[in-house]
C-alpha positions in Angstrom: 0.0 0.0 0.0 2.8 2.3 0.9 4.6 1.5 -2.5 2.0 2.5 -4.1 1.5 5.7 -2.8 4.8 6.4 -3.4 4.3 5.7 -7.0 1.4 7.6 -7.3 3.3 10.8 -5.6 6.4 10.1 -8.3 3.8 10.4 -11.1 1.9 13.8 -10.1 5.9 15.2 -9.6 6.9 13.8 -12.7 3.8 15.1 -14.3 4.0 18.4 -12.1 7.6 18.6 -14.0 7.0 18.1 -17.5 4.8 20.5 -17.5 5.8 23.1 -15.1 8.0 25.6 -17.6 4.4 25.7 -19.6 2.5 26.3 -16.6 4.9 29.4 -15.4 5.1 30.2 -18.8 1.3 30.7 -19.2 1.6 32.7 -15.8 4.0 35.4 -17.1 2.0 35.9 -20.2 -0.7 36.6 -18.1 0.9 38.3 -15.4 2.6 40.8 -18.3 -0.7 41.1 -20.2 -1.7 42.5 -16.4 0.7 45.2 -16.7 -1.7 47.0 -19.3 -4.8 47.4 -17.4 -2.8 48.5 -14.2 -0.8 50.7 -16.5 2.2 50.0 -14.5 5.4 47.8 -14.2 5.9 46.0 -11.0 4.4 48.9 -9.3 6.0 51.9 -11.5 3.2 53.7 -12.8 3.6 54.7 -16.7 4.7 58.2 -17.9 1.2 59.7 -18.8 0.6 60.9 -22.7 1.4 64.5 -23.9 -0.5 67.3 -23.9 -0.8 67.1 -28.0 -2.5 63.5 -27.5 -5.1 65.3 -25.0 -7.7 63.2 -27.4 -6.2 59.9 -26.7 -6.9 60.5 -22.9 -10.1 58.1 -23.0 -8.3 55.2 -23.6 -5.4 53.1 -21.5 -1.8 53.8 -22.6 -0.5 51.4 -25.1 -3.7 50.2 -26.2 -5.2 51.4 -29.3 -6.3 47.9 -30.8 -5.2 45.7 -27.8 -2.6 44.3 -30.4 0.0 44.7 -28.5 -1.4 43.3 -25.3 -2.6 40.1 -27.6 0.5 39.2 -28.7 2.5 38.4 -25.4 2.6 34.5 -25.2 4.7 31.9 -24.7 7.5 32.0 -27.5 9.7 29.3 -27.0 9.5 26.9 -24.0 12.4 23.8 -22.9 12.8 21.8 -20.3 14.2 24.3 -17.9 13.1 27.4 -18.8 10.5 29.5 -20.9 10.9 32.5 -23.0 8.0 35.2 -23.0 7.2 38.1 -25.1 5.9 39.4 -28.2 7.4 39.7 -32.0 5.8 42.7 -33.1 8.1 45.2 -34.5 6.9 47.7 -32.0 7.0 45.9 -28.6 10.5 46.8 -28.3 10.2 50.8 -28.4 7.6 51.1 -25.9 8.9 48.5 -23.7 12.2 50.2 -23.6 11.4 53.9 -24.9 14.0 55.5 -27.2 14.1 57.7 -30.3 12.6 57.2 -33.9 14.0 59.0 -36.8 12.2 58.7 -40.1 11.3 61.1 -43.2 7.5 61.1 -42.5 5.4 59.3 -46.0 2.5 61.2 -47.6 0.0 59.5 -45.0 1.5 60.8 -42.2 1.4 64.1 -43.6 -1.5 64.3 -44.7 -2.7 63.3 -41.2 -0.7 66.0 -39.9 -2.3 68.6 -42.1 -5.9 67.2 -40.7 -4.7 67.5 -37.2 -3.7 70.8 -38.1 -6.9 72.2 -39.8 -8.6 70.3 -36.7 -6.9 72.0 -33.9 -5.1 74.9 -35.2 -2.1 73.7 -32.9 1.2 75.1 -34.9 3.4 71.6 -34.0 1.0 69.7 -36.5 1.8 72.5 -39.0 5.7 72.0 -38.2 5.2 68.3 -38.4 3.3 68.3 -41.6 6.4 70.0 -43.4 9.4 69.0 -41.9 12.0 66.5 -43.2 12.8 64.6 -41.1 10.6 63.7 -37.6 12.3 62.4 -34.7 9.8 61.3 -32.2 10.8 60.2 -28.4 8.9 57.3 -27.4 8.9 57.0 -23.5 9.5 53.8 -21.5 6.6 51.9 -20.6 7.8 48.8 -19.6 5.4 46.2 -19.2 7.4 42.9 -19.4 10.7 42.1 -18.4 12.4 40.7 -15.0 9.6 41.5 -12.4 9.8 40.8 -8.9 6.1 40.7 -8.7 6.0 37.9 -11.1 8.6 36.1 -9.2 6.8 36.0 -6.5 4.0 34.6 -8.3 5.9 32.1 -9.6 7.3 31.1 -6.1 3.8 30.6 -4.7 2.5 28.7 -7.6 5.4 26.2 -7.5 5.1 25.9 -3.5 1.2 25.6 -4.3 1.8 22.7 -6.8 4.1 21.0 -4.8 2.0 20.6 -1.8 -0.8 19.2 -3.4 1.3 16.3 -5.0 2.2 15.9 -1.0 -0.9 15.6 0.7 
């Protein structure tokens, strides 16, 4: 009888094992896609918008489509560890912040002359015909090393674990 409660322990850990880097895995996503509706990083609140986005204040910061937010998942998973995060060509910028530099294409300008005509506000004007635009994107981190999510992880585990013991 003992034996075969010892067996049936070494199955739930072995199971408990196999899929554990799936599990935590799972648990990041979620705890990352998190980050957007508190609009914070493990407790750092995000920079608010700019005053020339004052019509962008009804909506969370970094949400437009909830694209972004969608597209944190699991990316590649082993044995021993799991990688999180999202491939879209954007996630980077906001998650770090830093400087674009680009000659700005006929849509853009024309969407600078409508938010001209719209609002009369001169820095559409000066956007619609410069060169070259250079916009500073601030940090918003929302995934990354998170003592919050470690925590998570640690209580999850210790959860797990315990019911394979009792």
């Amino acid at each position: 009888m003992a034996k075969n409660g010892f067996d049936e322990v070494k199955r739930k850990y072995e199971q408990l094992k196999s899929n554990l880097t799936k599990e935590v895995g799972e648990l990041a996503a979620s705890h990352f896609k998190e980050n957007f509706r508190k609009q914070a990083f493990d407790g750092e609140k995000w920079k608010p918008r700019s005053k020339a986005d004052k019509n962008s204040k009804k909506r969370n910061l970094l949400v437009k489509s909830g694209r972004l937010r969608r597209s944190i998942r699991r990316l590649r998973t082993t044995a021993k560890s799991v990688t999180v995060g999202s491939l879209l060509p954007y996630a980077d910028i906001h998650n770090e912040g830093g400087q674009i530099n680009q000659n700005p294409t006929e849509q853009q300008r024309s969407f600078f002359w409508a938010k001209f005509k719209e609002t009369k506000n001169e820095l559409w004007k000066r956007l619609a015909t410069t060169k070259e635009i250079k916009i500073k994107i601030p940090k918003r981190q929302f995934i990354g090393y998170s003592r919050e999510l470690n925590s998570k992880i640690d209580d999850f585990i210790k959860k797990r674990l315990k019911s394979i013991f009792q």
